[in-house]
N, C-alpha and C positions, 0 to 999 in steps of 0.2 A: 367630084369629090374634093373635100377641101385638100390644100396642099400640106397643111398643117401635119397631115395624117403621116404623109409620108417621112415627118421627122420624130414621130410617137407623140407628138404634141395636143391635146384637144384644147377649144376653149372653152372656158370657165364662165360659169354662173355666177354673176352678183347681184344680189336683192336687194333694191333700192327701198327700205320701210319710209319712206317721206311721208305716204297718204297714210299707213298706218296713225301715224302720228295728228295726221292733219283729222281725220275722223275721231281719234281721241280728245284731240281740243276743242269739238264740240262741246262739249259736256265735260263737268268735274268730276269725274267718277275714275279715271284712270285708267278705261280700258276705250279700246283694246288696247294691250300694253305692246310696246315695239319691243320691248327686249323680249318678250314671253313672242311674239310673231318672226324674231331674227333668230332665236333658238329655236323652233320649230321651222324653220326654210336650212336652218344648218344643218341639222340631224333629219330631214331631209334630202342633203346631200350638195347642198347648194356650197359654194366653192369662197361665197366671202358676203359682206354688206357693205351695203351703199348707203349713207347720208350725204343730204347736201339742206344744213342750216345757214338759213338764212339770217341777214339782219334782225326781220320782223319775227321770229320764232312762230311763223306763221303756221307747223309743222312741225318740224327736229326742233328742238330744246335744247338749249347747253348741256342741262341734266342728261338731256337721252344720250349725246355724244358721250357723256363720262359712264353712263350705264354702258353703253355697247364696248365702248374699249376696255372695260373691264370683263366683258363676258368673253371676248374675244381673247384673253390670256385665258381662257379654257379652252378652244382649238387653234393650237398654235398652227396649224395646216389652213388656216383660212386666214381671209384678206381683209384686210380695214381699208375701207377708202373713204375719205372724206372729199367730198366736193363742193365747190364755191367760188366765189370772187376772189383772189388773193389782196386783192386793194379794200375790202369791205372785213369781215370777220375771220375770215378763216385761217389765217395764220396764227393766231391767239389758240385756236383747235387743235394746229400740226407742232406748235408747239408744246403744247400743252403732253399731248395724246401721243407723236412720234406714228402715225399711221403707215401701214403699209405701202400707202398709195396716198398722193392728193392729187385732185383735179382741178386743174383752174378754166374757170368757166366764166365768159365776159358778162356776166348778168348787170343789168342795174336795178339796186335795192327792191326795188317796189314791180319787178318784172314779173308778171305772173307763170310762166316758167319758161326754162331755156328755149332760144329761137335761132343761136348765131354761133358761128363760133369765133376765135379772136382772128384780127387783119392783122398780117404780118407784110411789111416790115411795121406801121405802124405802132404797132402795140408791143415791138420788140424789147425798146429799152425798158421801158418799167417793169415787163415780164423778166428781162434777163434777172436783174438781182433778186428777185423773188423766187425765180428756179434755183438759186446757187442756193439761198435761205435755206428752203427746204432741204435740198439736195444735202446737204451740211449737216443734218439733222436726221440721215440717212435714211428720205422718205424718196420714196420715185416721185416721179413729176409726171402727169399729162397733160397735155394740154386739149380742150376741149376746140378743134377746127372740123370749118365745111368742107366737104369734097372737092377738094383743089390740089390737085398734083402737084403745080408749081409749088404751092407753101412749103410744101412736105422739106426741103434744102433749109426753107429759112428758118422750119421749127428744128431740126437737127443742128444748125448752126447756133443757136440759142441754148444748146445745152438740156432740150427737155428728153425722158425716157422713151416719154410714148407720144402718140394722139389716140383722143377718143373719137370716133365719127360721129359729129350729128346725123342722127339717122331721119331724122322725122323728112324729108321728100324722099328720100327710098320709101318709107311707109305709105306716104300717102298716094305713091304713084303705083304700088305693086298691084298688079293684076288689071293696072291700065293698061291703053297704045304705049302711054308715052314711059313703060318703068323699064323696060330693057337698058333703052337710052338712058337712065338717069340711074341705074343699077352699077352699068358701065363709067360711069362715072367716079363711085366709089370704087371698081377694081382699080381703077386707074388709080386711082390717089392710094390706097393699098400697094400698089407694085413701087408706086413713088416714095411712101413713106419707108417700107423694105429696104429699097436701094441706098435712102439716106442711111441706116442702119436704126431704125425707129420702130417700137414696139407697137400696137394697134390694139385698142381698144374699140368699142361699139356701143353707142344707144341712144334712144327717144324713140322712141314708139315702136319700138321692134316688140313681138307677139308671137304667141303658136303659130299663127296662119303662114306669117312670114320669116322668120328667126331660121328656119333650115335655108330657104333660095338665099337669102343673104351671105350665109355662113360656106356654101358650095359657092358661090362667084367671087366673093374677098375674098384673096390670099391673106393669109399671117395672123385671123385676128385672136387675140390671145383672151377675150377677157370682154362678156357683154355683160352692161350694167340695165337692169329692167324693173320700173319700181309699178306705174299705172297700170299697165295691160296686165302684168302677175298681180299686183294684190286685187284687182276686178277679178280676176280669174279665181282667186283666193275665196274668196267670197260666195262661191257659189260651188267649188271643188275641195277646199278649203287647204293648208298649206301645201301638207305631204303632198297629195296629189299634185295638186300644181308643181310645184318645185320637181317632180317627178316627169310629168308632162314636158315640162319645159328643158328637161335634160334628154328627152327622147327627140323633141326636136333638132339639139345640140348633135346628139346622135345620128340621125339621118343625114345630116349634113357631111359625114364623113364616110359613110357608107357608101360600099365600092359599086 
């Protein structure tokens, strides 16, 4: 059982509409529309959204970021997070918007999607003032890091709220030899990140199949962000359902 359980805490659903948007830029017709797909994943139950606009609008649009934070002052119970580079656009967003949540994520411009998360000490000084920026502007901070226990001191030392896990080798190893060992990996960095006194976030590629083992081996995490694996699922179950599916997996994870 997650540990979470034992403080009345669950975690939270966030629906990444990225490919929403990336299937509507197909074509100029306007659909599928990402506000009409983030207000039906809300009223489905789902606990916040996720964007992450890029430079190339390759995806999320300026437009879509001022469409969703405006819908998002109709449930004041859910979470705005924007995600991105902090050195590339997205501070122009947090200002702009004042989000719930920002995530800074080491992308470069033209990266076809996230692979890493940031080296610390490295990447320390240019993040530091960019965490306070925000932070000043009373948004939380994540930072988006790999499963590395040791970090876990130097991102708490830095001033940021949380970490998000890149998850994508927990996905790709679950239900191999080798995913116990590399499952293990994130509790560790989980008990690490805890200790520092740092919040925990989750995602890439986490799914039905695997979103509950995750969620029973990480302690603490508060809040998984899932745009690919749900809106595929979307598509063929269509929101409610999914968004329902995917908080039943949430669910088992806590289940005694």
């Amino acid at each position: 059982m997650n540990p979470l359980a034992h403080a009345g805490v669950r975690c939270a659903l966030s629906v990444n509409v990225n490919k929403v948007a990336l299937l509507r830029n197909t074509r100029h017709l306007g659909i599928p529309s990402v506000l009409r797909a983030a207000e039906l994943c809300l009223r489905a139950g789902a606990q916040g959204i996720t964007v992450h606009p890029r430079p190339d609008a390759r995806h999320i649009r300026s437009g879509d970021v001022d469409d969703l934070a405006a819908l998002l002052k109709d449930w004041p119970d859910a979470e705005f997070n924007i995600e991105g580079n902090p050195t590339q656009n997205l501070m122009d967003f947090v200002h702009r918007h004042r989000p719930h949540q920002v995530t800074f994520v080491p992308d470069a411009e033209d990266q076809f999607t996230s692979d890493h998360g940031w080296t610390l000490p490295q990447d320390a000084e240019r993040l530091r003032p960019l965490i306070r920026e925000a932070q000043d502007l009373g948004v939380r901070v994540s930072l988006f890091m790999d499963p590395q226990p040791a970090a876990m001191a130097a991102v708490a030392e830095l001033g940021a709220d949380r970490i998000e896990l890149y998850t994508e080798t927990f996905a790709s190893s679950f239900g191999t030899p080798a995913g116990d060992a590399v499952l293990a990996g994130f509790t560790a960095t989980a008990e690490a990140a805890l200790r520092a006194g740092l919040g925990i976030n989750a995602g890439h590629d986490l799914n039905r199949d695997n979103l509950s083992a995750f969620l029973r081996a990480v302690p603490g995490v508060q809040e998984v962000s899932i745009g690919h694996a749900l809106i595929a699922d979307a598509l063929e179950l269509g929101y409610a359902e999914t968004v329902a599916a995917y908080q039943r997996a949430i669910a088992a994870a806590y289940a005694p």
